[in-house]
LOKE-775298 format. One record per atom (N, C-alpha, C, CB): residue in one letter; x, y, z. Coordinates in steps of 0.1 Angstrom, whole numbers, plus 5000, padded with zeros to 4 digits. Last residue first. Glycine has a CB too. Layout:
% LOKE-775298
AXYZ/...
END
This chain:
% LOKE-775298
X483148595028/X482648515013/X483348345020/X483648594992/X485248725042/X484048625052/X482948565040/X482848755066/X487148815031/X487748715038/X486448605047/X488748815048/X485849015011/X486148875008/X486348815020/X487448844997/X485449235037/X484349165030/X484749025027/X483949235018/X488149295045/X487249185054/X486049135047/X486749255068/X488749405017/X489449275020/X488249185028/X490949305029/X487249605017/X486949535008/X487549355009/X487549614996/X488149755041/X486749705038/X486249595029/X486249805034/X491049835032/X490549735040/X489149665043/X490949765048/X490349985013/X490849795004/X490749775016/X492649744993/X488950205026/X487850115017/X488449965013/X487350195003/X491150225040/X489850215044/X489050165033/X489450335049/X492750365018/X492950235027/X491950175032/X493750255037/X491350555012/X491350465002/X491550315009/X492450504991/X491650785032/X490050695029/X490250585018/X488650805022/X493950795035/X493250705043/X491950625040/X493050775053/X494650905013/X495250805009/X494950715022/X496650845005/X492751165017/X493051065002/X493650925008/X494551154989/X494151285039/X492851205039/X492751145029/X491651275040/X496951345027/X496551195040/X495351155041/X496751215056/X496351555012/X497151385003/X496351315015/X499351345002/X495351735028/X494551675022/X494651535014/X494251755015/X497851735044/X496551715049/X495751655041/X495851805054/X499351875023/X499751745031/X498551725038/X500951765041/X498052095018/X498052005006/X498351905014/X499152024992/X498152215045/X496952175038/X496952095028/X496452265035/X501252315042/X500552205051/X499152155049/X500552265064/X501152505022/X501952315017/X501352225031/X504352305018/X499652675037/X498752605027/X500152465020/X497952765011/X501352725056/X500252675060/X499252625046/X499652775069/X503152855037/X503552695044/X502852675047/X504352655053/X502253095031/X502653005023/X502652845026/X503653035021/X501953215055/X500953175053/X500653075042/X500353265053/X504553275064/X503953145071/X502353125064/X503753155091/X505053425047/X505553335039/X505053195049/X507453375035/X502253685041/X503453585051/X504253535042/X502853435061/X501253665007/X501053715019/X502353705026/X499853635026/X501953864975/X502653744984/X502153784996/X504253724984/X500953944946/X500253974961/X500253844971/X498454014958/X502053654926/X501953794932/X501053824943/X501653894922/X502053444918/X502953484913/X502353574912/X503553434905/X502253064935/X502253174935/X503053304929/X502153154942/X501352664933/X502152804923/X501352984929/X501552774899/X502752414950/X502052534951/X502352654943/X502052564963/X502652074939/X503552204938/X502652344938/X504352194923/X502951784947/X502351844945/X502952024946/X501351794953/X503351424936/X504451524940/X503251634937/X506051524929/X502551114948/X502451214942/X502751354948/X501251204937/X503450774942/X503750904950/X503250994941/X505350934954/X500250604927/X501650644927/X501950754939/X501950704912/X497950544929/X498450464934/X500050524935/X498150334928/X494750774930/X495950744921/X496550664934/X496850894913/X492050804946/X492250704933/X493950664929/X491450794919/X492850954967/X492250854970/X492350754958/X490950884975/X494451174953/X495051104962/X494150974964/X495351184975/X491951314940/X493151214931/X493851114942/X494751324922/X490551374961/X490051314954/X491151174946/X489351414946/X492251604973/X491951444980/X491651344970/X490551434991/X492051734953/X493151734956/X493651574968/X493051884962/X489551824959/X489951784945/X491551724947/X489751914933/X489851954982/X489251834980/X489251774970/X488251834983/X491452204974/X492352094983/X491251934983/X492452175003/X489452284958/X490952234950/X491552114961/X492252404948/X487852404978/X487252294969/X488552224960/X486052364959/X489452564993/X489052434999/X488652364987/X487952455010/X491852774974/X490552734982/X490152644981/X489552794982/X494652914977/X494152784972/X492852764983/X495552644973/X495053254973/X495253134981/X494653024977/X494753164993/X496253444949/X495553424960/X495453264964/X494353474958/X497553494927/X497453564934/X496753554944/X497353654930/X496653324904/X497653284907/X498353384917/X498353244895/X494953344883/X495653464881/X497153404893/X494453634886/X492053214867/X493253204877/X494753224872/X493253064883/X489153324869/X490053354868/X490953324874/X489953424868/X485553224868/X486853204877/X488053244870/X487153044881/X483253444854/X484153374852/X485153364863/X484653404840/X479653554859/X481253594863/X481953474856/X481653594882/X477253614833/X477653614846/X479053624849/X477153524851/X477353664797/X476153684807/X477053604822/X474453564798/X480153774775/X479153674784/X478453704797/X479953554787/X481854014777/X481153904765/X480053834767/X481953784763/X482854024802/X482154134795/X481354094781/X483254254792/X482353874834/X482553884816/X482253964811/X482153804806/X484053964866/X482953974854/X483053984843/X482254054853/X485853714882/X485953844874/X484553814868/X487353864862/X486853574911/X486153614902/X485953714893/X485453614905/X490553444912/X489453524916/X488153524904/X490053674919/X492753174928/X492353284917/X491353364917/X492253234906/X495552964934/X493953044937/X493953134925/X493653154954/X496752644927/X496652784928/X495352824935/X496752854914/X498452324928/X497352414932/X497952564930/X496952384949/X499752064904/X499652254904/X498752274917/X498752344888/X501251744904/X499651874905/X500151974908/X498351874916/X502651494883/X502851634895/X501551664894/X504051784893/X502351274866/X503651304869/X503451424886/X504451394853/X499751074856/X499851174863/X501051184871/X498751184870/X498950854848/X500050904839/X499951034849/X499750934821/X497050744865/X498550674866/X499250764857/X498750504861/X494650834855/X495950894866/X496950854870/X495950894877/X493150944831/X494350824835/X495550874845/X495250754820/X490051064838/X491651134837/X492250954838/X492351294856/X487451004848/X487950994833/X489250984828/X487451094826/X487751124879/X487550984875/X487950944865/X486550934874/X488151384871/X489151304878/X488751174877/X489251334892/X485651464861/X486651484849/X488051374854/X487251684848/X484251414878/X483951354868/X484951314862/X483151404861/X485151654897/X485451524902/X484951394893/X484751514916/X483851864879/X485551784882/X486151684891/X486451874885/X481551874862/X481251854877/X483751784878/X479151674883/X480452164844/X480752034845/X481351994856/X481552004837/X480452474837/X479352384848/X479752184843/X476852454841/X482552664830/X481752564815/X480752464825/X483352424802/X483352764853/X482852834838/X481752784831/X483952824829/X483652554867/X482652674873/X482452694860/X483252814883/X485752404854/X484452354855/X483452434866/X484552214860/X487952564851/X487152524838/X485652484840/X487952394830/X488752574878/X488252654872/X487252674861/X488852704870/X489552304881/X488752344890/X487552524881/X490052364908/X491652264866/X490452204860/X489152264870/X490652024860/X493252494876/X492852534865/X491052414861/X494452534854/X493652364901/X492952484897/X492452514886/X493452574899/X494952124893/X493452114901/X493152224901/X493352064915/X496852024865/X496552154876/X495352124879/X496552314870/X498651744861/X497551764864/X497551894877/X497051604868/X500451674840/X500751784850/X499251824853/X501751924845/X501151344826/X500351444829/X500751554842/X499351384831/X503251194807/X502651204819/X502151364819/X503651154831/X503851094772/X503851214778/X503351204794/X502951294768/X503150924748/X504150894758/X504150964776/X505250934751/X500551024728/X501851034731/X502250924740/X502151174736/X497450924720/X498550984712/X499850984716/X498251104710/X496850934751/X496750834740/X497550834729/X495750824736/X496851224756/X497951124764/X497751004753/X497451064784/X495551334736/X496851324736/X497851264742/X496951404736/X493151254743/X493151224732/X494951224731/X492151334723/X492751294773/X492751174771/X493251154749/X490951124779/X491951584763/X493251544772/X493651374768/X492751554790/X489751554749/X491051594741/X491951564750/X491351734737/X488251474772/X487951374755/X489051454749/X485951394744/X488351704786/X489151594793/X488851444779/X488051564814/X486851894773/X488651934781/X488951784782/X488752034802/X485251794743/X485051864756/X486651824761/X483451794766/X485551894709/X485551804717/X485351884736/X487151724713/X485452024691/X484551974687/X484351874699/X484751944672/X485952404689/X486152304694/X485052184694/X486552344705/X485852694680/X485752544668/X486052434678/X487252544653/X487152854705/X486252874692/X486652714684/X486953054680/X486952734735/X487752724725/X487052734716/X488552634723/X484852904759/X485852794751/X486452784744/X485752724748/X486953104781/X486253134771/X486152964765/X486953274760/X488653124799/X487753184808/X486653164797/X488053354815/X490852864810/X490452954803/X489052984804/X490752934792/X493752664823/X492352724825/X492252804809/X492352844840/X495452344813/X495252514814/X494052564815/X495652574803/X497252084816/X496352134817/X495752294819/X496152064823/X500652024810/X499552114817/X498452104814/X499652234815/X502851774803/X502151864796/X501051874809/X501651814780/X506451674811/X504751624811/X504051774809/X504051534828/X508351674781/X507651684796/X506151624799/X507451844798/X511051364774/X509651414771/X509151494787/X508551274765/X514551384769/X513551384776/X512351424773/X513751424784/X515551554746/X516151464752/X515251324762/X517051544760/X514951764729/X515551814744/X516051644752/X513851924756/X514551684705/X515751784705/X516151814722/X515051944696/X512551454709/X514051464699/X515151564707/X513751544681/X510651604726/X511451484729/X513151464724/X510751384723/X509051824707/X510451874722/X511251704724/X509351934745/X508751634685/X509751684682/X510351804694/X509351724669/X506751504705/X507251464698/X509151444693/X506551504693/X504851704706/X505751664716/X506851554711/X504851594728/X504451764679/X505151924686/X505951824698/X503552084694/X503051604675/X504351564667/X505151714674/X504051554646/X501151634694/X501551484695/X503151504686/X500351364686/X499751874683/X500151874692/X501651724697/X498851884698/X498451764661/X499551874665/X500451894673/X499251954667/X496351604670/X497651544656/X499051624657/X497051604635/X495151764683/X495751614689/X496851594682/X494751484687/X494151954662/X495251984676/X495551874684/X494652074687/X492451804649/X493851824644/X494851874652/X493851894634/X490451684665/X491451594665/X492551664659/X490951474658/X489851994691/X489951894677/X490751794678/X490551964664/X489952224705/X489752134710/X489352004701/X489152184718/X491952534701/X490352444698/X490652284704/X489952434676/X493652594726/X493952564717/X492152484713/X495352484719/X494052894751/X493352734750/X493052674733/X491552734759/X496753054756/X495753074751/X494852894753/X496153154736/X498553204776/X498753104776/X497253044768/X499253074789/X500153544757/X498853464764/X499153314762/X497253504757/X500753644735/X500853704748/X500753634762/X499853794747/X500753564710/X499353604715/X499353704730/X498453444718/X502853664686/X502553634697/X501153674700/X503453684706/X502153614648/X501653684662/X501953644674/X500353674664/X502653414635/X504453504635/X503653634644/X505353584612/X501053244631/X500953314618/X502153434625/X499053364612/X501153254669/X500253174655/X500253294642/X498153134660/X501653134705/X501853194688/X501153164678/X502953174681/X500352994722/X501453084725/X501553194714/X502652994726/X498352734728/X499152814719/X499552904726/X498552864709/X499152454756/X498652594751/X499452604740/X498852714760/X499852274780/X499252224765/X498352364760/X498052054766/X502952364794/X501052384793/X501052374779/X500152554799/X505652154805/X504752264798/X503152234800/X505052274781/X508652044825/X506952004822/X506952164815/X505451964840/X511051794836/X510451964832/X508951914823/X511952074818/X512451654867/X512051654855/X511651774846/X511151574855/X514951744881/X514651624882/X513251574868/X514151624899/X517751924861/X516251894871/X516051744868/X514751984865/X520151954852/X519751814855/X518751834864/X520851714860/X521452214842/X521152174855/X520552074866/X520852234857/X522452164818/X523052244822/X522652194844/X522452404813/X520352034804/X521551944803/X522352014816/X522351954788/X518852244807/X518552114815/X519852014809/X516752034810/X519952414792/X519652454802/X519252304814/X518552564798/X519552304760/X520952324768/X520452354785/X521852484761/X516752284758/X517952124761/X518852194768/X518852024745/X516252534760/X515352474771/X516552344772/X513352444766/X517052594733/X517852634749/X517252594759/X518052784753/X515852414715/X517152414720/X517852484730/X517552444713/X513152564716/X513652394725/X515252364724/X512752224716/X513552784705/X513352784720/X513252664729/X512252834721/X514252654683/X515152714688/X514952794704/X515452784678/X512052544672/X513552454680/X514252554684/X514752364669/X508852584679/X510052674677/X511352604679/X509952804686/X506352384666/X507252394677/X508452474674/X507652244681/X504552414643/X505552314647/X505952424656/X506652234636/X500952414648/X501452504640/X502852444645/X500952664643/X498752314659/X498852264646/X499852324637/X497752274641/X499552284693/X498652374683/X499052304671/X498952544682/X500552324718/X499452274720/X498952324706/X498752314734/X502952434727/X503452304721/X501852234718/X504552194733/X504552714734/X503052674725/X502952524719/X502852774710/X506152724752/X506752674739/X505352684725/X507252484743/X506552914774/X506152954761/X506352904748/X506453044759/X506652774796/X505752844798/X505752964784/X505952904814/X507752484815/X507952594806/X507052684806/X508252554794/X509952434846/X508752444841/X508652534828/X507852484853/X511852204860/X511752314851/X510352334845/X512652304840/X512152084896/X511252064886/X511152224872/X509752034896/X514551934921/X514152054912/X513352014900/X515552124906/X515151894953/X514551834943/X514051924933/X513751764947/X517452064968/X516352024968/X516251934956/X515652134969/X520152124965/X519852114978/X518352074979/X520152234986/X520952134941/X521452014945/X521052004963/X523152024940/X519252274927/X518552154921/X519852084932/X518452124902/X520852534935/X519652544941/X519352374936/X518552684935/X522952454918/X523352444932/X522352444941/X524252544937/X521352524893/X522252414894/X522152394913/X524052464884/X521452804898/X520152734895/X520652564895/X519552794878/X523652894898/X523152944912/X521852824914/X522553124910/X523952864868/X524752784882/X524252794895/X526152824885/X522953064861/X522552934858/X523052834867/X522952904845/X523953284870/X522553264878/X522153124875/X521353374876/X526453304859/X526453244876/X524853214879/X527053384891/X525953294835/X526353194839/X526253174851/X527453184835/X522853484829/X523953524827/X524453334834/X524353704837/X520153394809/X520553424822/X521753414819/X520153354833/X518153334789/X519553364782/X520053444798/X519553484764/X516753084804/X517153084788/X518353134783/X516053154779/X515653194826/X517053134827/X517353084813/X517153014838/X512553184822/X513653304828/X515153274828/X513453334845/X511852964812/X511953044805/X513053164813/X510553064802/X511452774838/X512652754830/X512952834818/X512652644825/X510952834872/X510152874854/X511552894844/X509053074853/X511252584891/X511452704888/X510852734872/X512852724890/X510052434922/X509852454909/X510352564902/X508652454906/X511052184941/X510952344942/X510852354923/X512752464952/X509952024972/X510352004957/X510052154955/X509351864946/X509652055001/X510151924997/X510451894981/X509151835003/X509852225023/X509352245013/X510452165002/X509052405012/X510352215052/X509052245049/X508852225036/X508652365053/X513452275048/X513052155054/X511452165054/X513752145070/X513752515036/X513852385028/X513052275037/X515352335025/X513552755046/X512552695047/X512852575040/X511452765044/X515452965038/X515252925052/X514752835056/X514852995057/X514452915008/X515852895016/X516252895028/X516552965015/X512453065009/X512652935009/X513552905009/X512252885001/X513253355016/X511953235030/X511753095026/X510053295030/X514653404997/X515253405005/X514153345023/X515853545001/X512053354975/X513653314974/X514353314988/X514553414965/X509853564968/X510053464979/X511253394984/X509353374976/X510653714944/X510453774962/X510653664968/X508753834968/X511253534926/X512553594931/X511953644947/X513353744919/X509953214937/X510153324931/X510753394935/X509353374929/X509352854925/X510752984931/X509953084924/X512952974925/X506752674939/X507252744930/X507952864933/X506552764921/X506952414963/X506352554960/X507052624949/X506352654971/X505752094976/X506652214972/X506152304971/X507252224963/X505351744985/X504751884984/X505951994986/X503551914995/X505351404978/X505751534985/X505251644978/X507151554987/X504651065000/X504151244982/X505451354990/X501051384984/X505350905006/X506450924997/X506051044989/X506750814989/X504050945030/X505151025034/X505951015017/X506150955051/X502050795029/X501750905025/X502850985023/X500950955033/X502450475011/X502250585025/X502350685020/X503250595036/X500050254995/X501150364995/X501250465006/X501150434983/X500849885000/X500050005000/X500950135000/X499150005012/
END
């Protein structure tokens, strides 16, 4: 059976925060950094980034390959993403199955790609061809968005499942963002968690985020902006996977502005740890339920 102590829980480097996680290693068990900022960083901060992956457990995260679209993959932004992980041997690196670009437009934006079989097709030879050139395959994001995808013929989790199938790839299962999708679009995400293949599930994201009013559309949209605190329904989504999935699972708190405490930081990695343990009691509890059942057949 799986104990609880092999998950672990982290927090994404930021430069404010940096020096309260460094005080704080022993609380904060995997550290994530955004592997775009360090592309054309000077040598010592790459190294700085190196010596940080040798006191913790390090995860690169990308955040503009646009690897989610019908359109091929920039090598030359996957060539410095290889050099840089050759450079500092994270433990693994992950992207968001987003566009980014299109027709030589940045969008700006971590955008939500239509939801088709041709963005399956696209997507699959984009991962494909990060594999080739970086060495290693990531595991790919899940991404909010406040709109659906113009031309989409499929629903979030019938494309997700379309590309894990399609690829190799493990999953970066964000509980906010799916948490978000399903206020928007009213689908229930503890559905979506059942459907998901969780064994391919590499890490989770929690964030917070806020309500905003649409100006397009008739009521509010969840917005996650990644400035506020992880609320309760994510941490139960958060149980949810723990109770189904069998693997350690690694969980990573992303914050990226209006920083409270930094004890108020740790009280929410302490809440992700809370919530893995009810997951992974109530499961026990039920194979032990299930066992005494057979044992009296």
């Amino acid at each position: 059976m799986m104990e609880t102590r092999l998950d672990r829980v982290g927090l994404g480097w930021r430069a404010p925060l940096a020096a309260d996680i460094m005080a704080n290693l022993e609380r904060i068990e995997v550290i994530e950094v955004i592997a775009d900022d360090y592309f054309d960083a000077p040598r010592k901060d790459r190294q700085a980034l190196r010596w940080l992956g040798r006191q913790s457990p390090l995860v690169l995260h990308g955040v503009s390959l646009g690897l989610a679209s019908t359109a091929p993959v920039d090598p030359v932004r996957l060539d410095h993403l290889a050099r840089l992980i050759g450079e500092v041997e994270p433990w693994l690196w992950s992207e968001h199955l987003a566009f980014v670009r299109g027709g030589g437009v940045e969008v700006g934006h971590l955008a939500a790609p239509p939801r088709t079989a041709a963005t399956i097709e696209g997507t699959a030879r984009n991962l494909t061809t990060a594999r080739t050139i970086v060495g290693s395959p990531p595991l790919v994001e899940n991404i909010s968005t406040i709109i659906e995808p113009p031309g989409s013929a499929l629903d979030e989790v019938t494309w997700l499942e379309g590309i894990l199938a399609a690829t190799e790839n493990g999953l970066l299962l964000d509980l906010h963002n799916l948490y978000a999708n399903a206020c928007n679009f009213d689908f229930d995400p503890r559905e979506a968690i059942a459907r998901l293949p969780l064994e391919r599930v590499g890490y989770i994201h929690l964030a917070g985020g806020k309500w905003v009013q649409a100006t397009r559309f008739p009521g509010r949209r969840l917005l996650d902006d990644h400035r506020h605190a992880t609320p309760q329904p994510v941490f139960d989504l958060l149980t949810e996977v723990a109770r189904r999935a069998y693997q350690p699972l690694v969980v990573i708190l992303e914050r990226d502005g209006d920083y409270p405490p930094f004890a108020e930081l740790l009280d929410e990695l302490d809440a992700a740890r809370a919530a893995l343990a009810r997951g992974r009691a109530d499961r026990n509890a039920n194979q032990n339920v299930r066992t005494d059942v057979v044992a009296t057949l």
